[in-house]
C-alpha angles and dihedrals in degrees: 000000000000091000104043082055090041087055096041100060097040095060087048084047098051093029092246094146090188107057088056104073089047086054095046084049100058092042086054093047095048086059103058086040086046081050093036090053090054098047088044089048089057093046094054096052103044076065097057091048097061096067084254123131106228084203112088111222094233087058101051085046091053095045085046098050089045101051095046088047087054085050101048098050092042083059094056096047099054084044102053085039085046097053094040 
């Protein structure tokens, strides 16, 4: 939102036309994310509230397996650059 009124007056300032509705736009824009982050900030923790986990187990194990396999075969890369 800084940005989109930082660009806006500085194209009225310096009479580019053009730069002022893109800066009136993200300034716009920053707006309805600024309201959708604070509704999404209450959903998620009603959720937590409740005594409910908002991460799916299937997930966690996904992101888990990934992440050990990118390891794992980073490892072996340094290592093979490393001894040759």
């Amino acid at each position: 939102m800084v940005a989109g009124t930082l660009l806006a007056r500085y194209a009225q300032m310096n009479s580019v036309s053009l730069l002022v509705p893109i800066g009136l736009l993200q300034v716009g824009l920053g707006a309805l994310v600024l309201i959708w982050t604070g509704r999404h900030y209450d959903e998620l923790h009603g959720v937590l509230r409740s005594d409910t986990t908002p991460v799916h187990p299937g997930a966690a194990r996904l992101v888990g397996l990934g992440t050990a396999t990118f390891a794992g075969i980073a490892l072996v890369a340094a290592t093979i650059v490393t001894l040759t």
